[in-house]
Residue, then its C-alpha position, 0 to 999 in steps of 0.5 A: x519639903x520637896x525634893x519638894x520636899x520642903x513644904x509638902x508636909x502638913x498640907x493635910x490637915x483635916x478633911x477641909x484641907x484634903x478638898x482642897x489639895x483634890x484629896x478625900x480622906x476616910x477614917x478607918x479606924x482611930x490609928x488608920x486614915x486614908x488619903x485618896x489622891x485626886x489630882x495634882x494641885x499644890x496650894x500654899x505650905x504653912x510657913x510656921x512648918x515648913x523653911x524654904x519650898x519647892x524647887x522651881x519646877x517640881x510640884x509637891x503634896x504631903x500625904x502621911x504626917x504628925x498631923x495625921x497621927x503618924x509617930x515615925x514617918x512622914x511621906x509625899x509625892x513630887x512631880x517634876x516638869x521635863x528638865x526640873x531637878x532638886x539640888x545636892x542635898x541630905x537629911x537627917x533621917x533615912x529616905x526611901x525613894x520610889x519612881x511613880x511616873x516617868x524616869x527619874x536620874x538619882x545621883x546618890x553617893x556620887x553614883x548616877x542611876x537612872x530609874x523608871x516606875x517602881x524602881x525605888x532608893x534607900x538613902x541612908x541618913x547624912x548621904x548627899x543626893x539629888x533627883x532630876x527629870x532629863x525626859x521630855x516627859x513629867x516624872x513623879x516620885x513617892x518620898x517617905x522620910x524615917x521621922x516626922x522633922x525633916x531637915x534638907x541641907x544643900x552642902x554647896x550653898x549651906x542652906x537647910x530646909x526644915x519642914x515637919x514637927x520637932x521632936x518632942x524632949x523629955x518631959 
């Protein structure tokens, strides 16, 4: 789920769970919840949502997803340690990318971009991307997907990542 984005949805489960990622959440209304961040720890992903995990060196925690009603989105944080990078990948589904904290190198469609807080990327669905921290410093990135089932292919290795809920057919 990382890039962490493997394994990063489904973390939020209900309020036990958000104690224990250090998060709180407060139901606003039925359709509305909000997420307080409190700190990064990453626990365990539950295996049954989520193929493979973080990359070594980041950190993740998902924030808005089917599990907490979402139809159309599921979004995250992902910390990176000085020199830690996701690999050259795609999705399924549209991504949108913003800088939190530090500078960020994006590599998308082959171009290189070097990005600081609050610059942000559209990666449309099926182009190949990838982020990295070349600072000395801790980079942070919000990532929000256009679906609730994500899948991250690496095109150099073959490998897919799948975290999210499948849709659901017709029934």
């Amino acid at each position: 789920m990382p890039i962490a984005i493997a394994g990063t949805s489904g973390l939020l489960r209900n309020h036990q769970s958000a104690r224990m990622l250090g998060m709180t959440t407060e139901a606003a209304t039925a359709r509305a919840t909000i997420i307080r961040f409190k700190g990064w720890q990453q626990p365990a992903a539950s295996p049954q949502e989520t193929s493979g995990g973080p990359p070594s060196g980041t950190e993740g925690h998902g924030l808005v997803n089917y599990r907490i009603g979402s139809q159309n989105l599921n979004s995250g944080l992902l910390r990176f340690a000085p020199g830690a990078k996701v690999q050259l990948h795609f999705h399924n589904v549209e991504e949108q990318v913003t800088v939190v904290e530090g500078e960020a190198v994006a590599i998308v469609d082959g171009e290189r971009h070097v990005l600081h807080p609050f610059d942000t990327t559209y990666v449309p669905a099926g182009v190949p991307h990838h982020f990295m921290n070349e600072s000395n410093a801790p980079m942070a990135i919000h990532c929000t997907y256009g679906g609730t089932y994500i899948e991250q292919t690496f095109p150099e290795t073959g490998e897919v990542r799948r975290h999210g809920k499948l849709p659901e057919g017709p029934a």
